[in-house]
C-alpha positions in Angstrom: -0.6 -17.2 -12.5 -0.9 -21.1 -11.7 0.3 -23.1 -8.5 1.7 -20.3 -6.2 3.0 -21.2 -3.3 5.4 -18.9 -1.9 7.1 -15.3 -2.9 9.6 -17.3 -4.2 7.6 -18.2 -7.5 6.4 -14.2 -7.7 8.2 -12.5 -10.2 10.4 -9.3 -8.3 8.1 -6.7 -9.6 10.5 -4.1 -8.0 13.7 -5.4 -10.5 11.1 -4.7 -13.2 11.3 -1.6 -15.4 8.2 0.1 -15.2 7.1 -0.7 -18.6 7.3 -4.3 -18.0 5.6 -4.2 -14.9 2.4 -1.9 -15.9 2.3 -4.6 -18.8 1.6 -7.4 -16.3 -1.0 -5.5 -14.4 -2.9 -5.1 -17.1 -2.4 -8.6 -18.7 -5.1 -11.3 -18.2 -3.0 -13.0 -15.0 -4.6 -12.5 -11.3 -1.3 -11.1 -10.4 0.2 -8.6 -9.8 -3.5 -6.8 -9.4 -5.2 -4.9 -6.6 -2.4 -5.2 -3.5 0.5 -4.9 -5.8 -0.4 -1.8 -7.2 -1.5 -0.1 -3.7 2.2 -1.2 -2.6 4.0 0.7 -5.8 1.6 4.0 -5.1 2.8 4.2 -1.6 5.9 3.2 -2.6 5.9 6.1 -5.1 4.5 8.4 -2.7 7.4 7.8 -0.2 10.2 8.3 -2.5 8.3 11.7 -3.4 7.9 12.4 0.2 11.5 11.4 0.3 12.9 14.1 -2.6 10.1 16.9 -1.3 12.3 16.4 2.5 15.5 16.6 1.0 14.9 20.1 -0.6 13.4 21.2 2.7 16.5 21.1 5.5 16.3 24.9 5.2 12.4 25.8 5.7 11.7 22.6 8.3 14.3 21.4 11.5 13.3 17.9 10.9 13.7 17.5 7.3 16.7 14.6 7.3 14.8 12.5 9.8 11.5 12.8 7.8 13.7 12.0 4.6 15.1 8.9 6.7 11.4 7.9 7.8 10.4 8.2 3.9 13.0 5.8 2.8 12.1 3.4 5.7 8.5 3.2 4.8 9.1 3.1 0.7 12.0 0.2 1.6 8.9 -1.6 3.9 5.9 -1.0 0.6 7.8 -2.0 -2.0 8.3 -5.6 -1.6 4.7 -5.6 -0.3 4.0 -5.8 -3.8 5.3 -9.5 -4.2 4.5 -10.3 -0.4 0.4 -9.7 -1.8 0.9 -11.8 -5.1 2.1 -14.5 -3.3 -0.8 -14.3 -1.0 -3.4 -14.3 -3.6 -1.6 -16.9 -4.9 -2.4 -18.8 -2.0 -5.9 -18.4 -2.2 -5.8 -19.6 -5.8 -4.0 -22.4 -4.6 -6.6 -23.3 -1.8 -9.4 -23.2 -4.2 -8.0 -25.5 -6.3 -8.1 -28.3 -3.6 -10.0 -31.5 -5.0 -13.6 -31.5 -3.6 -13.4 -35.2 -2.3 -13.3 -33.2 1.0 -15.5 -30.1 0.5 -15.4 -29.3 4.3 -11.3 -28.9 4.2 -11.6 -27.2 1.3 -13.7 -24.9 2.5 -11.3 -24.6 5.7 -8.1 -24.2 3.5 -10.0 -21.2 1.3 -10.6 -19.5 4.5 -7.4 -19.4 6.1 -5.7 -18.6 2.8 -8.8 -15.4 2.4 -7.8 -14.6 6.0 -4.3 -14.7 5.8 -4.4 -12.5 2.7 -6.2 -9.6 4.4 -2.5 -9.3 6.4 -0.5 -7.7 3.6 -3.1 -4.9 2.6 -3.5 -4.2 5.5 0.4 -3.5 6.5 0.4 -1.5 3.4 -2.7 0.8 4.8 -0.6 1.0 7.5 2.4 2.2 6.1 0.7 4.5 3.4 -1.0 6.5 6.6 2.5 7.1 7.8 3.4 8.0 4.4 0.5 10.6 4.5 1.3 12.1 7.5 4.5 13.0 6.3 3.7 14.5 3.3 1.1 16.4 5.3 3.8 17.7 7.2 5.6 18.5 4.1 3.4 20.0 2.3 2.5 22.6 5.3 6.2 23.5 6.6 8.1 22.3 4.3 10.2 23.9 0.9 7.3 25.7 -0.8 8.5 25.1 -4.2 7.9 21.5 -3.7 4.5 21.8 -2.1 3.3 20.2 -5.4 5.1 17.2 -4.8 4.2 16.9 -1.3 0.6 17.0 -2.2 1.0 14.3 -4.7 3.1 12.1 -2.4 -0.4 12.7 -0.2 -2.6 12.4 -2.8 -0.9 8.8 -3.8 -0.4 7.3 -0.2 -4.2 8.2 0.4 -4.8 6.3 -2.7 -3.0 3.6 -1.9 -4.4 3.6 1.9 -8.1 3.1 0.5 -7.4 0.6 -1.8 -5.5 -1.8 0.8 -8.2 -1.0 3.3 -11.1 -2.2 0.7 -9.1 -5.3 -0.2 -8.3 -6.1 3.9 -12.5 -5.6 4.0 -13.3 -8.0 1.0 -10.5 -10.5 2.0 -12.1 -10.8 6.1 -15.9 -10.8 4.8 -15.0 -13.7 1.9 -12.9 -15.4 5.1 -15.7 -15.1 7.6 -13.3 -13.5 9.8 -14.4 -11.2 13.0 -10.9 -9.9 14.7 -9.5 -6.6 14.9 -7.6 -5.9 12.0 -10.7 -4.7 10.1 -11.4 -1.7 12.7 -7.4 -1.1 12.8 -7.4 -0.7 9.1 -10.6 2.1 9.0 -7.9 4.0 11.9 -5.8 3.8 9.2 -8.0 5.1 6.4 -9.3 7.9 9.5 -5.5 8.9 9.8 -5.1 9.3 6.1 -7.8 11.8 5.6 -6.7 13.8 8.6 -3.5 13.9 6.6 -5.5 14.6 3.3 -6.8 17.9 5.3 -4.1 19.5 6.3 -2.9 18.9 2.6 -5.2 20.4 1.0 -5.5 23.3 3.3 -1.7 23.8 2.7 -2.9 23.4 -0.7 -5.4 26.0 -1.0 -2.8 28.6 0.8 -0.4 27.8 -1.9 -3.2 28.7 -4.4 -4.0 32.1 -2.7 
């Protein structure tokens, strides 16, 4: 993907059918890669959280709000997936900068490195909330769908370590020393504290 400069030139990976789009993952184009397809698993793992809520209004009192909060946070991931190709894009763009001035250059690859650490790391955000509500699901809620609750879990933890490893390689390539690298490792802590309880709801649903 050549001369990115805004979401605007990003193709809307959420219109795509999913055929289309897992085709231009794995084409040889920079995007959509890494932060795109961390934004579709939480996605995924809210709209499961989402369905595994709906079917549980009898077994937990909070059931519609959790289904609401599910929607929220897959309607917040989704276009996350465009928000990080347009990022990277940036970056591609920085580093193509003639190197009559090597020092601005460098500058400009920087701030674009820097800048692109700020979408993974919303979408570690959002996949720990994700997390905690499939937790939540998958301990009080419909037993029949604890399977669907685990892999809403399962997914958004996925997701959640993936951002949080592209936020890391995006601030050391930057140079950058704030806080959003320890915020995002509170994240990634939050999302195996979910994973716990998940698989101890699990491992009851097994005995």
């Amino acid at each position: 993907m050549t001369g990115v400069a805004g979401i605007e030139s990003v193709p809307d990976y959420p219109g795509l059918p999913l055929a289309r789009f897992l085709e231009m993952v794995a084409s040889r184009e920079p995007a959509p890669g890494g932060g795109a397809s961390a934004a579709v698993a939480v996605a995924l793992a809210a709209a499961l959280a989402g369905m595994a809520a709906r079917f549980s209004t009898e077994h937990l009192a909070e059931a519609e709000s959790l289904a609401g909060k599910a929607d929220e946070l897959r309607g917040r991931a989704l276009p996350l997936a465009r928000a990080d190709a347009a990022a990277y894009g940036r970056v591609l763009d920085a580093y193509r900068n003639p190197r009559d001035d090597e020092a601005g250059r460098r500058r400009r690859i920087r701030e674009a490195l820097s800048g692109a650490a700020d979408v993974p790391l919303s979408i570690a955000e959002i996949g720990a909330e994700v997390a905690g509500i499939s937790a939540r699901l998958a301990e009080e809620g419909n037993p029949n769908l604890r399977g669907d609750a685990v892999t809403a879990a399962v997914l958004a933890g996925a997701g959640v370590r993936a951002a949080v490893t592209l936020v890391e390689i995006n601030l050391r390539a930057a140079g950058a020393e704030d806080d959003r690298l320890s915020r995002a490792r509170e994240f990634l802590a939050a999302t195996a504290a979910s994973q716990e309880v998940v698989e101890e709801a699990g491992a009851r649903g097994a005995s």
